[in-house]
N, C-alpha and C positions, 0 to 999 in steps of 0.2 A: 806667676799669673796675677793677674787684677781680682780684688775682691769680688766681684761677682761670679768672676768664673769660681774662683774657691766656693764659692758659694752651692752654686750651680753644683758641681760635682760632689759635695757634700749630702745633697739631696738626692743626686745620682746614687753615690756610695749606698746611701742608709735604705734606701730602695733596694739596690742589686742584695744585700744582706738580708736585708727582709724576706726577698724572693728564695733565699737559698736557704734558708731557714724552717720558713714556713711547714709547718703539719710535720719536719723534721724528728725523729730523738738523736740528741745528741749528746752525747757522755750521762745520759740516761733522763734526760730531757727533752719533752714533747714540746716544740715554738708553736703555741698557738695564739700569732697579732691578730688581733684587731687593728677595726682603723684608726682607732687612739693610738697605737704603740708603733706603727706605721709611721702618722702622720712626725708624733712627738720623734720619734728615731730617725726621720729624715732632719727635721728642723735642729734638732742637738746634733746630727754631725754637721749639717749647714754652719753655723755658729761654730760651732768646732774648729771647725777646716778654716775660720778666719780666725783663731787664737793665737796661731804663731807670731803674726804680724803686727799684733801688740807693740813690739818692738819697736814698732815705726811709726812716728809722730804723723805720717799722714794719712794711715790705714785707716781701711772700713772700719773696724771695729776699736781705734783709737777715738774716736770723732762720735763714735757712738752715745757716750755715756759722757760727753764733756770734759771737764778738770778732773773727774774718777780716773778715768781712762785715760789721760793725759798724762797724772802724775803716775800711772802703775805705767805705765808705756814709757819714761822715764830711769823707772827704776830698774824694769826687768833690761831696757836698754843696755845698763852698767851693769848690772849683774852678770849676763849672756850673753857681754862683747859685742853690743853694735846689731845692726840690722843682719837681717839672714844668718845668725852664728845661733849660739844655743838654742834657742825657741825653737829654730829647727830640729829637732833633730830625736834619734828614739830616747831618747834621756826625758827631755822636755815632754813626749806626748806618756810616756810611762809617769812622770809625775805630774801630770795635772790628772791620768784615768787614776791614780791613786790615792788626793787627794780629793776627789770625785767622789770614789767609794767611803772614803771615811766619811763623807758628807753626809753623803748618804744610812750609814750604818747610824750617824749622828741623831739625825732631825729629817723627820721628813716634810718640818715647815724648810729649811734649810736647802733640800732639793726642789722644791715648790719656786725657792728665789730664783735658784740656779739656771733650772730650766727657764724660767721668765728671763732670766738676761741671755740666757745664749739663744731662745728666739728672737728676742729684740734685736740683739745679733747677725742672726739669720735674716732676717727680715731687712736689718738694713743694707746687706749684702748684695741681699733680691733686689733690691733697688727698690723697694717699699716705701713712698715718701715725696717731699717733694724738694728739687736738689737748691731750688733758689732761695728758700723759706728755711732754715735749720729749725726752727720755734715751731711752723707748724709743722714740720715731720716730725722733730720727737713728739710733738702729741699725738699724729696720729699714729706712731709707733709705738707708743706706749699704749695705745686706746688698744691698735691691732693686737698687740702683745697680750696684754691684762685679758683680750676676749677668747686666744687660743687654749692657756693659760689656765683659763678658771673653764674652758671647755672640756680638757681634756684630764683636768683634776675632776671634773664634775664626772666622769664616764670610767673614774677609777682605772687610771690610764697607768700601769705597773711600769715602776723606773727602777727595778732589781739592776737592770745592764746599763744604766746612766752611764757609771766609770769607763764600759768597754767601747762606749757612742763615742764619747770625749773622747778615749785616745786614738782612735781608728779616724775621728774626722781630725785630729792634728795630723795623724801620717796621710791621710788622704793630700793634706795642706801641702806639705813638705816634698810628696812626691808629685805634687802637681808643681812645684818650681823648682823642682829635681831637672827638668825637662824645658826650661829655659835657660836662656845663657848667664846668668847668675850664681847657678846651681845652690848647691847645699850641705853644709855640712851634717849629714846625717847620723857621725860616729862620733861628733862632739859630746863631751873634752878629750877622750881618747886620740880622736884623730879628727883635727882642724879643717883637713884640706875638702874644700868643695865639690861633689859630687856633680858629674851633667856638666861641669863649666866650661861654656864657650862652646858649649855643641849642641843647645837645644833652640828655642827659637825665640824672638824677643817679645817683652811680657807689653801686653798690651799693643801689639804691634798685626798687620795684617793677619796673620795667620792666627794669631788668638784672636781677636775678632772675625773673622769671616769662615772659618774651619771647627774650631775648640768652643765658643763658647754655643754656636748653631747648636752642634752633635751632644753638647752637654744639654741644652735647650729639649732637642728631641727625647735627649734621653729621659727625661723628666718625664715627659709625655707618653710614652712607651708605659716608662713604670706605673704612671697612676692606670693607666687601661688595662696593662696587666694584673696589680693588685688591688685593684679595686672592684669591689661587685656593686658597678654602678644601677643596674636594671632596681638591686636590693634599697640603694640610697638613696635613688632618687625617685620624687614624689611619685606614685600614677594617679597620672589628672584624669587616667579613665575611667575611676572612684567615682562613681556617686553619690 
C-alpha cells in the first residue's frame, strides 16, 4: 500500500486497541487512556506502520528527515536484502518494539525524541504539508510536530506501551501489503518466500484509492466519535 494509506490504518489500528482496551483489566491491569494516550497511541502506530518502508529510497518516511533517512534507508536496504524483504516481516517489528523498550527503560528525554520523529512521520504520511514546497513542509512539519509533542508531554501523557505501538504498527504495515500483489515475506530470514503474492490488489492502483483508503478514512472518523467525549472538550459557548 502507499504511505498514506499505512498511515491511515495505523491511526485506525491505535484507535480499534484503544477501544478494546479501555476501563479493561488485563493480566491484572486497569487501561485507563486519556486523550493524551489516545491521541499519542494512534499517531506512534501511524509512524510505525510507515517504518518498514525505510527501505525504499522513495518512501514516505525516507524523504522525511532528508540525508538522515536517506542514508539509514541505505543501509537497512543492504542489511535486509532490497525492498519488501527483512523490514518486513515479525523479526523486524519485534526488534524495533524492542529496541523501543530499551529506549525507553533508558531516557525519558530519549522517548520524548522518538515519539517527535515518528509523529513527524505520521504526519507526513497524513499528508500533512505542502507537496510542491519540501522547505516549507518540513517547517511546517516540524512546527506541527514540536506543538503535539510538547502538548502531550505537557498533559503527562504515559509511553509505558511505546515498544508495544512500535511493533503492532510495523505488523499493521506489513500486513497491509500482505494484501497487495507484491506481498511479503513475513517469516524472513527463516523463510524468504512472499506471502499474498500475486493475489492481492495493486498498491496504489483503483481499488486502493477508491475502496481501502475511503474505509480507512471513515475509519478514523468513526474512532474519534467513538472515543472521544467531545460534549466534555469542547468549549460551551453557552458559558457566560
Amino acid at each position: 500500500m502507499m504511505g498514506h494509506s499505512h498511515a491511515l490504518s495505523g491511526v485506525v489500528g491505535g484507535m480499534a486497541v484503544a477501544a478494546a482496551v479501555q476501563d479493561r483489566e488485563i493480566f491484572g491491569l486497569t487501561f485507563e487512556l486519556g486523550p493524551g494516550e489516545i491521541i499519542a497511541g494512534s499517531l506512534v502506530c501511524a509512524g510505525a506502520a510507515l517504518l518498514p518502508d525505510v527501505d525504499h529510497r522513495s518512501a514516505t518516511v525516507t524523504k522525511t528527515y532528508g540525508k538522515v533517512t536517506e542514508i539509514l534507508s541505505d543501509m537497512l536496504n543492504f542489511l535486509f536484502g532490497g525492498h519488501r524483504m527483512g523490514t518486513h516481516s515479525f523479526f523486524f517489528a519485534a526488534l524495533m518494539g524492542t529496541v523501543v523498550t530499551l529506549l525507553a527503560l533508558w531516557s525519558d528525554l530519549a522517548v520524548q525524541v522518538f515519539v517527535f520523529l515518528l509523529i513527524g512521520i505520521a504526519l507526513q504520511g497524513l499528508g500533512f504539508g505542502l507537496d510542491k514546497n519540501r522547505t516549507a513542509s518540513g517547517v511546517i512539519n516540524a512546527l506541527a510536530t514540536a506543538a503535539i509533542t510538547l502538548a502531550l508531554y505537557a498533559t503527562g501523557t504515559d509511553y509505558s506501551w511505546l515498544g508495544m505501538a512500535v511493533a503492532f504498527g510495523v505488523i499493521l504495515h506489513f500486513f497491509g501489503d500482505m494484501v497487495t500483489k507484491m506481498g511479503v515475506p513475513i517469516f524472513w530470514p527463516l523463510y524468504r518466500q512472499r506471502i499474498g503474492q500475486n493475489k492481492g490488489f495493486k498498491t496504489d492502483g483503483p481499488f486502493e484509492q477508491k475502496v481501502v483508503t475511503p474505509l480507512l478514512t471513515v475509519g478514523v472518523v468513526l474512532g474519534s466519535i467513538y472515543l472521544f467525549d467531545w460534549p466534555e472538550i469542547l468549549p460551551d459557548h453557552n458559558q457566560g
